[in-house]
Structure formats: C-alpha cells, structure tokens
Residue, then its C-alpha position, 0 to 999 in steps of 0.5 A: x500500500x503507498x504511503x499516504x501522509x497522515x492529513x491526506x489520508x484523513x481528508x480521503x475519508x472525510x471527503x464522502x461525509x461532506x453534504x453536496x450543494x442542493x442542486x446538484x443532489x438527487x433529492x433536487x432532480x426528484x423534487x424538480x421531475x415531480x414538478x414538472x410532471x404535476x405542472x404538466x398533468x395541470x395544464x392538461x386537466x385545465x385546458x384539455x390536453x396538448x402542448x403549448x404551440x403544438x395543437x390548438x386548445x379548448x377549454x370549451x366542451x361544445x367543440x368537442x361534444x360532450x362525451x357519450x357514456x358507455x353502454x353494455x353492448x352485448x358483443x363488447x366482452x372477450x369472449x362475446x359474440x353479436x346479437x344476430x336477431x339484432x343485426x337482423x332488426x338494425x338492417x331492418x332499421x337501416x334499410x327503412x330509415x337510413x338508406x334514404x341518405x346514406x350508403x353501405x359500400x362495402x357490404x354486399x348482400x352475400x355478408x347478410x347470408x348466415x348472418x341475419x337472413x337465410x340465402x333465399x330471404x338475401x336473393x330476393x331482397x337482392x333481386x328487387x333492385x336493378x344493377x347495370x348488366x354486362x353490354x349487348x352486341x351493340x353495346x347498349x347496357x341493360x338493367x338486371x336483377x341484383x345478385x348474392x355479389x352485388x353491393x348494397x345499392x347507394x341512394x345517390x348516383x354520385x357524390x355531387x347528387x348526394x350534395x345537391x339532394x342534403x344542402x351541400x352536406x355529404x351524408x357519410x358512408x356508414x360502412x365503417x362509421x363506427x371505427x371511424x368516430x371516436x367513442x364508436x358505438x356508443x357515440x352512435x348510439x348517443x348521437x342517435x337518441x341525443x336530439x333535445x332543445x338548444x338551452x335557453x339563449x342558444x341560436x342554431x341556424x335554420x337547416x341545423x339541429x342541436x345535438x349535444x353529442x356532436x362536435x360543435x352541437x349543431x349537425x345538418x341531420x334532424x332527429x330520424x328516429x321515433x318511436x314506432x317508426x317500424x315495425x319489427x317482424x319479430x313483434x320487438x317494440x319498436x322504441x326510439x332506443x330499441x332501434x337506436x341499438x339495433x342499427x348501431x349493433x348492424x353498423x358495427x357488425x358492417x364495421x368489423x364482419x370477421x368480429x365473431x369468426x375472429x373471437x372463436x378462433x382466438x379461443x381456439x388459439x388459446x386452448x391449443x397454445x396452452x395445451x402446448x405448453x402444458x404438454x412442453x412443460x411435463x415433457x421438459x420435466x420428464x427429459x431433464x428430471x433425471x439429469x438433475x437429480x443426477x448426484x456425481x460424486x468424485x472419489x478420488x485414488x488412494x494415496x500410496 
C-alpha cells in the first residue's frame, strides 16, 4: 500500500461525509421531475390536453361534444359474440330509415347470408333492385336483377347528387362509421337518441339541429328516429332506443364482419397454445428430471 501522509489520508475519508450543494443532489432532480410532471398533468386537466404551440386548445366542451357514456353492448366482452336477431332488426332499421341518405359500400348482400337472413330471404331482397348488366352486341347496357355479389345499392348516383339532394352536406358512408368516430358505438348510439332543445339563449341556424353529442352541437341531420317508426317482424317494440341499438349493433357488425369468426378462433388459439405448453412443460420435466437429480460424486485414488 503507498504511503499516504497522515492529513491526506484523513481528508480521503472525510471527503464522502461532506453534504453536496442542493442542486446538484438527487433529492433536487426528484423534487424538480415531480414538478414538472404535476405542472404538466395541470395544464392538461385545465385546458384539455396538448402542448403549448403544438395543437390548438379548448377549454370549451361544445367543440368537442360532450362525451357519450358507455353502454353494455352485448358483443363488447372477450369472449362475446353479436346479437344476430339484432343485426337482423338494425338492417331492418337501416334499410327503412337510413338508406334514404346514406350508403353501405362495402357490404354486399352475400355478408347478410348466415348472418341475419337465410340465402333465399338475401336473393330476393337482392333481386328487387336493378344493377347495370354486362353490354349487348351493340353495346347498349341493360338493367338486371341484383345478385348474392352485388353491393348494397347507394341512394345517390354520385357524390355531387348526394350534395345537391342534403344542402351541400355529404351524408357519410356508414360502412365503417363506427371505427371511424371516436367513442364508436356508443357515440352512435348517443348521437342517435341525443336530439333535445338548444338551452335557453342558444341560436342554431335554420337547416341545423342541436345535438349535444356532436362536435360543435349543431349537425345538418334532424332527429330520424321515433318511436314506432317500424315495425319489427319479430313483434320487438319498436322504441326510439330499441332501434337506436339495433342499427348501431348492424353498423358495427358492417364495421368489423370477421368480429365473431375472429373471437372463436382466438379461443381456439388459446386452448391449443396452452395445451402446448402444458404438454412442453411435463415433457421438459420428464427429459431433464433425471439429469438433475443426477448426484456425481468424485472419489478420488488412494494415496500410496
């Protein structure tokens, strides 16, 4: 060991014992990340989220709706599958009220086989509407009855037409309307039974409604729902809140129409993976067991 004159090595083992400066301890950067993470945590809770000089805030809750509540949709759990008697009567719902302004485009009739209607109820709501058939010899188009392949029929012929016939306003497709807002159904849903009167002092422009649900509040769509608007094949009573379910139970089947093949084959996938493993477990333990409650004792030579 080097020789250490004595007041060296007294001031080598002072030396740790001496307090560091406040702002260089680690107490400080503690003390300095917490106020950063509530100042952080404030400001979204106060002006509803994002950074300064990132995004635009508001504190106003009419420019983003107000937020729907969660309904217990029978397909939301795990293992859940849809209620088809329900997909059944939103088609229902769907094809009398709906269809009027806005389209399904990614549905064909051959996705409601099996589904909510038998093969012969889908051909003959298939064949009651004329799609353009394949040219003649001279080249002139006819008119033919729908098939199992054809989409479903759009109420307009094009977007301009769809413009012209709702004030300039674009009725959205509703193929995918539940993926495509956020909240999904139950802002579907909410939209659909949220019509009340403006309050009091409140202006809502002429050919608008209100609509607490909607961003902003004030929605080109009127109120389309009313109690016993249809009637249900099945005798279910046609309430405004019956068929506001059944419509968004078919839109988020139209949405996602994998939804239940998906869920039983992830079960499937789940019994499978852990029978396997299960199985790999005891093989691993018969193969090894023997190899480790293997004792090797060394005896070594006698001495001469």
């Amino acid at each position: 060991m080097p020789f250490l004159h004595p007041q060296a090595r007294n001031a080598s083992t002072a030396a740790p014992q001496q307090a560091s400066p406040f702002l260089a301890s680690r107490l400080a950067a503690y003390g300095a990340t917490g106020l950063s993470v509530g100042t952080l945590a404030w400001y979204t809770h106060v002006f509803g989220g994002g950074l300064p000089g990132l995004s635009s805030v508001s504190a106003n809750m009419i420019d983003n709706g107000l937020h729907p509540p969660a309904y217990p949709w029978s397909h939301a759990g795990v293992f859940e599958t849809f209620d088809h008697a329900s997909i059944r009567r939103g088609y229902q719902v769907y094809r009398e009220v709906c269809a009027a302004c806005h389209s399904l485009d990614r549905i064909a009739w051959r996705n409601l086989v099996g589904v909510s209607h038998t093969v012969d109820e889908v051909k003959a709501m298939a064949e009651e509407v004329e799609y353009e058939g394949e040219p003649n010899d001279e080249g002139e188009v006819g008119m033919r009855p729908g098939k199992l392949a054809d989409p479903m029929p759009a109420p307009y012929p094009n977007e301009e037409a769809a413009r012209a016939g709702n004030n300039g306003g674009l009725p959205p497709d509703l193929s995918l309307i539940t993926k495509a807002r956020h909240g999904g159904a139950d802002y579907i849903f909410a939209l659909l039974t949220g019509y009340v009167d403006p309050p009091a002092g409140f202006e809502v422009p002429d050919g608008l409604n209100f609509n607490p649900y909607f961003p902003g509040t004030k929605i080109a769509m009127a109120r389309v729902l009313y109690d016993g608007l249809v009637e249900y094949e099945d005798g279910t009573p046609a309430t405004t809140t019956q068929m506001a379910k059944d419509v968004v139970t078919f839109l988020n089947w139209s949405s996602e129409p994998e939804h239940d093949e998906r869920k039983r084959m992830g079960a499937q996938a789940t019994v499978i993976l852990t029978s396997l493993f299960a199985l790999s477990i005891w093989v691993k333990r018969f193969k090894w067991a023997g190899v480790k409650n293997r004792k090797i004792l060394y005896t070594p030579p006698p001495s001469h």
